[in-house]
N, C-alpha and C positions, 0 to 999 in steps of 0.2 A: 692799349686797346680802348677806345671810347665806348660807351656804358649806352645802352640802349634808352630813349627818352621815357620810352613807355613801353610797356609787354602785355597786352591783355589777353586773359586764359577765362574760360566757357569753365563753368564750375562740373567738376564730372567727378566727385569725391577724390577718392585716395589719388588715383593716375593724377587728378592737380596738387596735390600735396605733396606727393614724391616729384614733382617737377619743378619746386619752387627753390627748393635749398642751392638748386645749382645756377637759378637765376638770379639769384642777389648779387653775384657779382658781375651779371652782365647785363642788370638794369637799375635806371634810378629808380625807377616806378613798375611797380606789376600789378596790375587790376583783375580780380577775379568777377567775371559775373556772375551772381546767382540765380536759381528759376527764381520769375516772380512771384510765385506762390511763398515763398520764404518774406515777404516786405512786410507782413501782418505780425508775424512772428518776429520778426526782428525788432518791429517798430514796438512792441510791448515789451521787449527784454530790456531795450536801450530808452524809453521813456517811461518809465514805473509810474510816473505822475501825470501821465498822460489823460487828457477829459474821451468819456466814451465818440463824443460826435468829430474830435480833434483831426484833422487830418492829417493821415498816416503816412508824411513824408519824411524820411530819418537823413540825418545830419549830423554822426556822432564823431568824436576825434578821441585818439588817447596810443598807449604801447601795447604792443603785444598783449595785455592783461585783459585788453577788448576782445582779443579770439577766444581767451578761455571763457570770455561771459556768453560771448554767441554762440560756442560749440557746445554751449548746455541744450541748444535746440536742436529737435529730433532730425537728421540728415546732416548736420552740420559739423558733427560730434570730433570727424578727423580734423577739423580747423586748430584743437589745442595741440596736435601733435606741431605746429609750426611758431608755438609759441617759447622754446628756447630757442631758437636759429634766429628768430625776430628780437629778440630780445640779446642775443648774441652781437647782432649785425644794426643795433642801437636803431632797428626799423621804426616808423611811426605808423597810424594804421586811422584811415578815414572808413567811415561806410553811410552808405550815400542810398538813396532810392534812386529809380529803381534799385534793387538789393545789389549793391556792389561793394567790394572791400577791398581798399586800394592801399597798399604796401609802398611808402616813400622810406628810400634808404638814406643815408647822414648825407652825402652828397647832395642829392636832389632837395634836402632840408636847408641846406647852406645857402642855394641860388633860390627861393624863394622869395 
């Protein structure tokens, strides 16, 4: 069965958490977007050295250990529940402004 190029999911808490473990295998990529109200908050958890007037564009890369640092922020908190299945299935994990967080699995790692 050929693997989906991309899967994007509307961030709606748990109901997209509980939906992701069964998509890993029938996608290379799964993008979640978050409200943009979240891009303020993310861009201070993921740039600590950030200057006040900097503009708040984020561009962060890393494994699964990225969920658990974003899921310290408030609404966000079920993102660690996805970080042994990620970390399982050797995911990588971008998050991007507007606030998105995009799940490449070892397949789609390969053909880049």
């Amino acid at each position: 069965m050929e693997k989906e190029p991309l899967v994007k999911l509307t961030w709606h808490g748990h109901e997209t958490i509980e939906s992701i473990p069964a998509l890993l295998d029938q996608a290379k990529q799964i993008e979640i977007t978050l409200p943009s109200n979240y891009n303020h908050a993310l861009f201070r958890k993921l740039h600590l050295q950030g200057r006040p007037d900097e503009p708040e564009v984020i561009d962060a890369f890393g494994g699964p250990e990225l969920l658990a640092e974003i899921a310290t922020i408030k609404g966000l908190g079920e993102l660690a529940a996805l970080t042994e299945p990620l970390t399982a299935a050797h995911a990588t994990l971008q998050v991007f402004s507007p606030p998105k967080v995009v799940i490449t699995l070892p397949a789609a790692n390969l053909q880049t």
